[in-house]
C-alpha positions in Angstrom: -79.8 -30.7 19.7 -77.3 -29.5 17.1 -74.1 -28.1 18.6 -72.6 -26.4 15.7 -73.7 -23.3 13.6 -73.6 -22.6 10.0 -71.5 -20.0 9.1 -72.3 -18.3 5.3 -69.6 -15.7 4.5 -69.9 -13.1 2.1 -67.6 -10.3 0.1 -64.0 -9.7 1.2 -65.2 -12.0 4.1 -64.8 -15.4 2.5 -61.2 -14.6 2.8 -61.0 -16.8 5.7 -62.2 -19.8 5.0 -59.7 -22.6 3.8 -59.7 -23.2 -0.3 -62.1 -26.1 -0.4 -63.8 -25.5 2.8 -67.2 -26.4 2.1 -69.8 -23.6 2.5 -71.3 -23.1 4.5 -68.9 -23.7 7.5 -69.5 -25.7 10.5 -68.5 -24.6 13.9 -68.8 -26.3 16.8 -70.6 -24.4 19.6 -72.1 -26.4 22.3 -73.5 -22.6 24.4 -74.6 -19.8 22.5 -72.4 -17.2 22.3 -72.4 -13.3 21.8 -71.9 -12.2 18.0 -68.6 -10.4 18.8 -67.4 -13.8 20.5 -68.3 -15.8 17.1 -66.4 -13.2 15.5 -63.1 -14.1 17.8 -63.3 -18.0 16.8 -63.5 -17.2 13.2 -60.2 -14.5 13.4 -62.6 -11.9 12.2 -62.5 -8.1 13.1 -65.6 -6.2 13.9 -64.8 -3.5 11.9 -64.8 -6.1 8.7 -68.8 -6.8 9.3 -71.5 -4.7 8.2 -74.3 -6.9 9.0 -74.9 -9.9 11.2 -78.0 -12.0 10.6 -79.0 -15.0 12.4 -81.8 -17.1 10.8 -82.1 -14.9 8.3 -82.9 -12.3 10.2 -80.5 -9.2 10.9 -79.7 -8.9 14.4 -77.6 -6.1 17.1 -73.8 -6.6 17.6 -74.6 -7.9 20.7 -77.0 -10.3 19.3 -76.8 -14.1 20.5 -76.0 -16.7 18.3 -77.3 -20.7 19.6 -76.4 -24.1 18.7 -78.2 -25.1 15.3 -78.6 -21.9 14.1 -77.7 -20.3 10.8 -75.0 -17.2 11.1 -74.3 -14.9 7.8 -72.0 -11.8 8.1 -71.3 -9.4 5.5 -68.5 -7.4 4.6 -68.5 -3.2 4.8 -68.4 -3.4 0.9 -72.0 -5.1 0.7 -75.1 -2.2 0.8 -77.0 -1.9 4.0 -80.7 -1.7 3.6 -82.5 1.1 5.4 -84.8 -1.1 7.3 -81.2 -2.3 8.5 -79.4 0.2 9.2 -80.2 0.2 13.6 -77.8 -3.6 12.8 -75.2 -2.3 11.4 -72.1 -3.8 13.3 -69.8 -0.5 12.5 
């Protein structure tokens, strides 16, 4: 089994990845972990993320993130959909 994530970040968000940091990101995660706790390890406020999706699939602010999956977060600047709107982060 994989033990790190890919990480895809969008916007104003890309902001903290290293120049020439390959994207997506890897980060090593060997348990899953709560979105707000991914969030931590990248130095990334809640407030900054609109919308969490996992697989691509949006998910709650309390949504789990596993070893081998695929994590995209985008900034507050980035439209919402309405079908999305009950994930919002903020």
């Amino acid at each position: 089994m994989a033990s790190a994530i890919q990480v895809f970040l969008f916007g104003s968000l890309s902001k903290v990845k290293e120049k020439g940091e390959p994207r997506p990101m890897q980060l090593d995660l060997r348990a899953p972990k709560s979105i707000p706790e991914v969030l931590d390890l990248l130095r990334i406020e809640p407030r900054e993320v609109s919308l969490a999706m996992v697989n691509h699939r949006s998910v709650p602010k309390d949504g789990l993130v596993h070893p081998g999956d695929r994590l995209s977060l985008f900034p507050r600047e980035y439209p919402i959909f309405a079908d999305w709107l009950d994930h919002r982060l903020t």
